[in-house]
N, C-alpha and C positions, 0 to 999 in steps of 0.2 A: 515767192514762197515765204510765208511769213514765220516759218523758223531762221533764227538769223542766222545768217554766214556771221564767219570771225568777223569780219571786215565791219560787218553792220553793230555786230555786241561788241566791240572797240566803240562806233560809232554812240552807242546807246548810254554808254558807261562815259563817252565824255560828255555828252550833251547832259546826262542828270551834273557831271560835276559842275560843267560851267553855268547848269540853271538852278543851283542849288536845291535837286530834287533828288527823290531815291525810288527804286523799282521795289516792290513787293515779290518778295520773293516765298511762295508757297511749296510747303511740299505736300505730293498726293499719294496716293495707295490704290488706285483705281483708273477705270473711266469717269468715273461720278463723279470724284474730287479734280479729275483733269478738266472735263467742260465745265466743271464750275469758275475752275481761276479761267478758263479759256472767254467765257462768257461775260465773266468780271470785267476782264482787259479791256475787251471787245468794247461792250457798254460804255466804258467810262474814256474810249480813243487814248489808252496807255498800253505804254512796251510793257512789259513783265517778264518775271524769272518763273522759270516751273522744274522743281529739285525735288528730287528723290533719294533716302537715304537708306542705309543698308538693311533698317528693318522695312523700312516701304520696299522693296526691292523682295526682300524675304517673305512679304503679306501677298505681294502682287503675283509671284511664282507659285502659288498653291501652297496648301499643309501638307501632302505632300513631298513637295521640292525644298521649300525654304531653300531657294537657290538667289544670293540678295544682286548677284548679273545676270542671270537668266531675269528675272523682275524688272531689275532696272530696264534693262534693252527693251523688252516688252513695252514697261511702259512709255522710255524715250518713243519708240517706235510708233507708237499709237499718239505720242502726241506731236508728230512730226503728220500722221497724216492726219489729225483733227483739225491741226494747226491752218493745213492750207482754204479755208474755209473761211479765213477771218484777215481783218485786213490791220491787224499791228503785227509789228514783230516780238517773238517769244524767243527767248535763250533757254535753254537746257542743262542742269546744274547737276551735279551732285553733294549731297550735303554731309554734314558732321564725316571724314575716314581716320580713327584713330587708325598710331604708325602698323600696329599687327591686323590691321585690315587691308594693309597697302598690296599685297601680293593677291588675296585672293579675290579685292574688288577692283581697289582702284587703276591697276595694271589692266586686268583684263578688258576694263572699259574702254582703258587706250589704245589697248590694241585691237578692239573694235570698229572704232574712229579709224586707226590707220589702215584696217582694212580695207573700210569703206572708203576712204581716199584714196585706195592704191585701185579700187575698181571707177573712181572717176563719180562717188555717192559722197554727197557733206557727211560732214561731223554726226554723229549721234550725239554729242554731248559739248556744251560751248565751253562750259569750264567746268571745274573738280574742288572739292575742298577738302583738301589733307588737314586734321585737326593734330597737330602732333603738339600742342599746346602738356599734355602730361609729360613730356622730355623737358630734360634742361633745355635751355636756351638753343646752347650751342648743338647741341643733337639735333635738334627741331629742326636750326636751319640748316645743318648739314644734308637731312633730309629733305626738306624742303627746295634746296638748291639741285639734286638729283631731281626732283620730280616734275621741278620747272623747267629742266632743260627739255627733260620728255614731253612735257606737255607742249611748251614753242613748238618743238618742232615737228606737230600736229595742228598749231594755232587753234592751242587750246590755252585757255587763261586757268591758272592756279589760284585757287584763294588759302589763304595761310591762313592760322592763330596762333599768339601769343598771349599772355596769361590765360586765365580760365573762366568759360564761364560756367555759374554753378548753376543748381539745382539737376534734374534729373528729364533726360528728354532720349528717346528712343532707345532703354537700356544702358545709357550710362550716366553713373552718378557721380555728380559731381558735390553734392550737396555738403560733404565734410568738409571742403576745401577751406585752407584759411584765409581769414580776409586778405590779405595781401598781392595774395595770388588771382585776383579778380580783377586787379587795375595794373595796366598794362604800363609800364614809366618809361617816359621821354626817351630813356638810354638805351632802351628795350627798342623804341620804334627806331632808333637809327640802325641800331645793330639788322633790324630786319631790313632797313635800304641798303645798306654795305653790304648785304650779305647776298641779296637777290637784285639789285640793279643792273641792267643791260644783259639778262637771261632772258627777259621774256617778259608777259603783261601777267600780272597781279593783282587780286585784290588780299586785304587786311585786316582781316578779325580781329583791331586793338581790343581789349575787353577795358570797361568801367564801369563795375559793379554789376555786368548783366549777369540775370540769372532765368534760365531757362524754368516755362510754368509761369499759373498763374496766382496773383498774389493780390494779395487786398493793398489798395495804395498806403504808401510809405513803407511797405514792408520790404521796398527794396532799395539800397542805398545808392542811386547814379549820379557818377560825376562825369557829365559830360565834358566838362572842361578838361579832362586828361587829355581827350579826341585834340582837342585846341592845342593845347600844353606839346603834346607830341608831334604833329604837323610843322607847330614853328619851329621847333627844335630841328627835325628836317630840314624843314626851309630855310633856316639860316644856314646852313651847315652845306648844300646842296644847291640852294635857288627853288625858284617857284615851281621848275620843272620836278622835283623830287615828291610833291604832292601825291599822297595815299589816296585808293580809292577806298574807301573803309566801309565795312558792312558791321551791320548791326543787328546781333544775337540777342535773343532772350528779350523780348520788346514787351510781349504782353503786358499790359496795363498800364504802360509807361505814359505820365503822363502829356497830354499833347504838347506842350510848351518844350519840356527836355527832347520829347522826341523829336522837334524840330531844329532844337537847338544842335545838334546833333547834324542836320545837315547843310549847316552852318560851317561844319569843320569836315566836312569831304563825306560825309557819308552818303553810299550811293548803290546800297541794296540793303533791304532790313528783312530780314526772315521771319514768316508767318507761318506759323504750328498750331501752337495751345490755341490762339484765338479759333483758327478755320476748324480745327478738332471740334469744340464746343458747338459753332455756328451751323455744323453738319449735325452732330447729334441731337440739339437741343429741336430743330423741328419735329425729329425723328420720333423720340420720344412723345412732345406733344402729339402727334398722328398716333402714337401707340395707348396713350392716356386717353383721351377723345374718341379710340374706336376700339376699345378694349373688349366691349361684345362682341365685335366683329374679327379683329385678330385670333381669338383665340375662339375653339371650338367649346362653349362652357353648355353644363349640366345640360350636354345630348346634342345642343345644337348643332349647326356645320356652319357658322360662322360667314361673312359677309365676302365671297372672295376678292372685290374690288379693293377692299380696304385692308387684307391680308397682301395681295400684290406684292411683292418687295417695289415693284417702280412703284406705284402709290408714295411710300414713301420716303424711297431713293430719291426721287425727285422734289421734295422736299426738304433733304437733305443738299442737294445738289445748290437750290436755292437761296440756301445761310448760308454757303460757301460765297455764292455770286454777292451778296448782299455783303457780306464781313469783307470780302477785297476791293470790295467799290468803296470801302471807307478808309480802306489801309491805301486806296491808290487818293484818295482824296485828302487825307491825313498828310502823304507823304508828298503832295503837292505834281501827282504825275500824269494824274487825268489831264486830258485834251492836247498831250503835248508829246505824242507817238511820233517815230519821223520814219512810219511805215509812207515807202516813195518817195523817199527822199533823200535815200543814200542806197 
């Protein structure tokens, strides 16, 4: 069943550490956007993450509902049985939950999860990402140590954040933030291993300079050497066992070199938004430019229905989704190295 069990996304998460690779982590709003990263994977013989956030969640439940756990489940749900069709293993995320979203999302998703374990059905969801990154420090992990104990004991992994990352991505903005608050320091990453060590499995949203959205190169200042900077600070203080799994926010356009360098110092999921956003619409569009007599009904006509279709161009859409994660799995060094059978 190539949604992983805990056991296998533990398994997945150390094999990128020890190969110094990272999973592509997409998030979708659909079917369309689901067998796209599904096909991506697939193609390229890499594990991957498929994360849904509270406005995906809220698109997915109808206009309507805007119900962003009614969505999510739905979607989880449909990509648990796409999933069994394909032979890598997929984890199931949830992305960005600031702390006043913690009751009416990210709670109920848990106790979804433990339903379904208490009827003898896997996880609906492998891990969760509480973003309480706007709280002090010491709030953050205060919360955060409450949610990780909830999540272990569902073996469900918790991903954390500390500083912030800016720009502006599914309703929240981050864009005024002051530079400071965008690089995550050394004394920061320990406080968050003293604070969550022997609760449970983790990952690390250090931030260094990410900024969510896309930007013309140089327009964003990253220092990956913070990611460095922070781990040794760990590691001396702890041993080698204290090692961060660190994910990597706000990627778009980053260029290849830092973005590898990056996983050099533990990083080991990178989240893909703005690029696969673009990669869906930009065909869509072309199909809509190129069959413009045809979409639309002009002066009398009745217009081409084949090329009106929405699959016509859903599927085409579906396609620059497949085509932008086979470069995000190749970028991030993950194609051909799935250890679907193998754990």
């Amino acid at each position: 069943m190539p949604i992983a069990t805990p056991a296998q996304y533990a398994a997945m998460l150390d094999a990128a550490q020890e190969g110094n690779y990272a999973y592509p982590a997409m998030n979708v709003t659909s079917l369309t956007t689901i067998n796209g990263a599904l096909k991506a994977f697939a193609d390229k013989k890499s594990d991957g993450i498929i994360q849904v956030s509270t406005g995906g969640g809220q698109f997915a439940s109808g206009l309507d509902q805007k119900d962003a756990v009614l969505g999510a489940i739905i979607l989880a749900e449909a990509t648990h049985r796409l999933a069994e069709r394909y032979d890598v293993l997929i984890a199931l995320h949830t992305d960005h939950c600031q702390p006043g979203k913690v009751d009416s999302f990210l709670k109920p998703l848990i106790a979804e999860t433990a339903r379904r374990r208490e009827a003898g059905l896997p996880n609906l969801f492998q891990s969760h990402m509480l973003d309480a990154s706007e709280l002090p420090l010491k709030e953050n992990l205060e919360l955060s140590v409450d949610l990780l104990k909830l999540c272990a004991a569902n073996e469900i992994i918790l991903e954390v954040e500390a500083g912030v990352v800016g720009g502006e991505e599914d309703g929240v903005d981050n864009s005024d933030q002051p530079a400071d608050k965008l690089y995550t320091s050394p004394e920061d990453m320990v406080a968050v291993y003293e604070a969550l060590n022997g609760l449970g499995r983790y990952m690390f949203a250090a931030t260094f300079g990410n900024v969510h959205g896309s930007y013309k190169p140089g327009a964003v200042k990253l220092r990956p050497e913070i990611l460095k900077e922070g781990q040794e600070a760990v590691i001396a203080k702890y041993g080698k066992e204290a090692e961060f799994d660190l994910v990597f926010h706000g990627g778009s356009g980053t260029p290849e070199d830092q973005l590898r360098e990056t996983l050099e110092y533990g990083v080991v999921k990178m989240n893909i938004d703005t690029d696969t956003q673009y990669a869906f619409t930009r065909p869509v569009v072309d199909h809509m430019m190129k069959n413009y007599d045809g979409v639309l009904k002009i002066d009398g006509e009745v217009g081409v229905k084949k090329v009106y279709d929405p699959r016509s161009y859903l599927k085409a859409g579906e396609m620059g989704v497949v085509n932008r994660m086979g470069e995000a799995c190749d970028d991030l060094f993950s194609t051909g190295k799935t250890i679907f059978g193998k754990v």
